[in-house]
C-alpha positions, 0 to 999 in steps of 0.5 A: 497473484498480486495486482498492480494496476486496474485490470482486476481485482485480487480479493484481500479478505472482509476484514472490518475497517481500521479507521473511521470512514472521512469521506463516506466511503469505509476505508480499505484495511492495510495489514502491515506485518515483518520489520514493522506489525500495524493495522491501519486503514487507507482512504481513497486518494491518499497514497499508502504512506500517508494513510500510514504516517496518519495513524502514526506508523512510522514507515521508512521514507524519504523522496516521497516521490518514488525514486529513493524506495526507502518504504519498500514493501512486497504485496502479498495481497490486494490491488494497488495503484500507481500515482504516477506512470512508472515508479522506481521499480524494475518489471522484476520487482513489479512481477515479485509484487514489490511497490512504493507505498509512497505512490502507491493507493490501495484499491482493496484491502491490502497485506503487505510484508516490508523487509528487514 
């Protein structure tokens, strides 16, 4: 089972980092597999898609803000959380593990599928 929010942990795998450290802290390693297959790594504080689009993986996107869900991705495994109180997604689509990249931070390693 995925996480969402802060209440526990889901352990991704040890995986080695993807990107040099910028803050000290070594980055969580994003998997990214389906319409797209990248690696990448996610700092603390930048949202999934800016971690993305840094390392020049050009994931859909639109708004940026939540609403659009052009970067649609499921989570298959890790712990994320949400910049803001409640993205633009159904509790169905919360329970399936589906999240906003665009607002959406990783708190551990993460893989995720985006779909065709």
């Amino acid at each position: 089972m995925t996480n969402q929010n802060n209440s526990r942990p889901v352990p991704a795998g040890s995986a080695a980092s993807a990107d040099a450290p910028a803050n000290g802290s070594a980055p969580h390693r994003v998997q990214l597999r389906g319409r797209l297959s990248a690696c990448f790594g996610a700092q603390a504080g930048q949202s999934i898609l800016q971690a993305a689009l840094a390392r020049e993986v050009a994931l859909p996107r639109s708004c940026r803000n939540g609403t659009c869900r052009a970067c649609i991705c499921q989570l298959k495994a890790g712990e994320i959380a949400y910049r803001i109180e409640w993205p633009g997604l159904s509790s169905e689509e919360k329970a399936e593990g589906w999240i906003l990249p665009c607002v959406a931070e990783a708190r551990s390693d993460l893989s995720l599928h985006l779909p065709d």
